[in-house]
N, C-alpha and C positions, 0 to 999 in steps of 0.2 A: 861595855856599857849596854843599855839598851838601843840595840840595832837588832834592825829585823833580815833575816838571812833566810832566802832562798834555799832549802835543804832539795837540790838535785838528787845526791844521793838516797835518800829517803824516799822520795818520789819514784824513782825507778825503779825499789824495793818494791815498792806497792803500788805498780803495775801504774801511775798517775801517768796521762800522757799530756802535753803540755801545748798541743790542738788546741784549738778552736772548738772543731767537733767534739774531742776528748773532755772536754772542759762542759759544755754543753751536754755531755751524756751523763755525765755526773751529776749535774744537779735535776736531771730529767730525773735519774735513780733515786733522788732523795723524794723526789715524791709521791704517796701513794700506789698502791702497783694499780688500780684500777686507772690512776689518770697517762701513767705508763705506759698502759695496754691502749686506751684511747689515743695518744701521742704516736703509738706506733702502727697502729690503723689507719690513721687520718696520713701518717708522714706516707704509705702505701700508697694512697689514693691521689697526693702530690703537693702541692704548695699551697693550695686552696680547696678546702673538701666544704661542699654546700650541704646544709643539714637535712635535706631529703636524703641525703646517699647515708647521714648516718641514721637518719631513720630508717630508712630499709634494713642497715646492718643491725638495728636492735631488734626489731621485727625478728631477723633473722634466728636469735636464738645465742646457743651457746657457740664460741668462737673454738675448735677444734683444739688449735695452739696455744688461749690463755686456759679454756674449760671452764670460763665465764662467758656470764653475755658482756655487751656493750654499756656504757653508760656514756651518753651524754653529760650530763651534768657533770660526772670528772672532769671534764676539759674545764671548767669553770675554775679553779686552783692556775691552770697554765695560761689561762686569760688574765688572771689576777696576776699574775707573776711575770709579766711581758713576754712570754714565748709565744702566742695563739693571739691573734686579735677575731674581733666577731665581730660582724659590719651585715648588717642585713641578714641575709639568710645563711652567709658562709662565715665559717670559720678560715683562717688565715695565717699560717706559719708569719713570726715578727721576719724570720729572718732565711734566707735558706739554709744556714748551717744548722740551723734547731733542726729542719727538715732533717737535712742530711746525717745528724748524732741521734734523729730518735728513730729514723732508718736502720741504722748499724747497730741500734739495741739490738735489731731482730739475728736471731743465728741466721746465717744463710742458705741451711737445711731445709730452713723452715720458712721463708720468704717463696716460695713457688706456691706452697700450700696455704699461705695467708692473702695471697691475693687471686689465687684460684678461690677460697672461700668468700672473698668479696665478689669479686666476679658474680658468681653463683647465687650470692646473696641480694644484691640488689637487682638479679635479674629477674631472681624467685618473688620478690618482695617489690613488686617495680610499685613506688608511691609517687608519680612523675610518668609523663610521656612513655610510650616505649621506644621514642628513637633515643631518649635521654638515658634509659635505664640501658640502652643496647650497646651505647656508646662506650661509656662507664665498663662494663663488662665486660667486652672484644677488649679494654686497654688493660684492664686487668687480667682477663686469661693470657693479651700478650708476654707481660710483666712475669706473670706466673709460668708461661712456657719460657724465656730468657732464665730461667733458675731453676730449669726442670733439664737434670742430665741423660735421664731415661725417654727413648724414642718414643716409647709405647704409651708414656705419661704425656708426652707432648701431642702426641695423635687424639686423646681423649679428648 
């Protein structure tokens, strides 16, 4: 008849993982790569990213690892869509699993050098206090040294 049927097999074929996070990472992919790139910036910076710090990272320029800049306004799609809420000045993961699936988009090659370029970024660009911008920065080059396997990269 018409029953609806779970195809496991099918899913496992095509890599589908049946997470929480997995499930969440998927639909983060079906959206635009710019709001993507903004989702996986913001999930770096932590649970709640205040929009001085993504103003500094536009300021900043072009991001190393996507070879765009930032946009802001992409996040506006993941606010509309319940993942991001925005309440005064910060933006806000709805949930921490959204955090933690638009985390694991990033390769893990490449997480040492995206938050080393945050770091850098808001520090170069500080729109806000310098104990604020300093803060931000030390958390991010720690972040970025925890994903850095090279001694000589971590001493930098």
């Amino acid at each position: 008849g018409n029953e609806w049927h779970w195809g496991t097999s099918e899913n496992k074929s095509k890599n589908v993982t049946n997470t929480a996070d997995g499930l969440i990472s998927r639909k983060i992919l079906q959206f635009p790569s710019e709001t993507q790139q903004a989702l996986m910036v913001m999930a770096c910076v932590g649970s709640t990213c205040e929009k001085w710090i993504l103003d500094a990272l536009v300021a900043g320029g072009d991001i190393d690892y996507f070879g765009t800049s930032l946009s802001i306004a992409s996040l506006e799609l993941s606010v509309k869509e319940g993942l991001v809420n925005f309440a005064g000045s910060s933006y806000n993961f709805a949930h921490d699993h959204i955090q933690q699936a638009a985390y694991s988009l990033i390769p893990d090659s490449k997480r040492n050098n995206l938050h080393r370029w945050i770091g850098h970024t808001v520090w170069t660009n500080k729109v806000v206090t310098q104990e604020k911008a300093l803060f931000i920065a030390v958390a991010q080059f720690n972040k970025g040294a925890m994903h850095t396997t090279e001694e000589s990269q971590r001493l930098q």
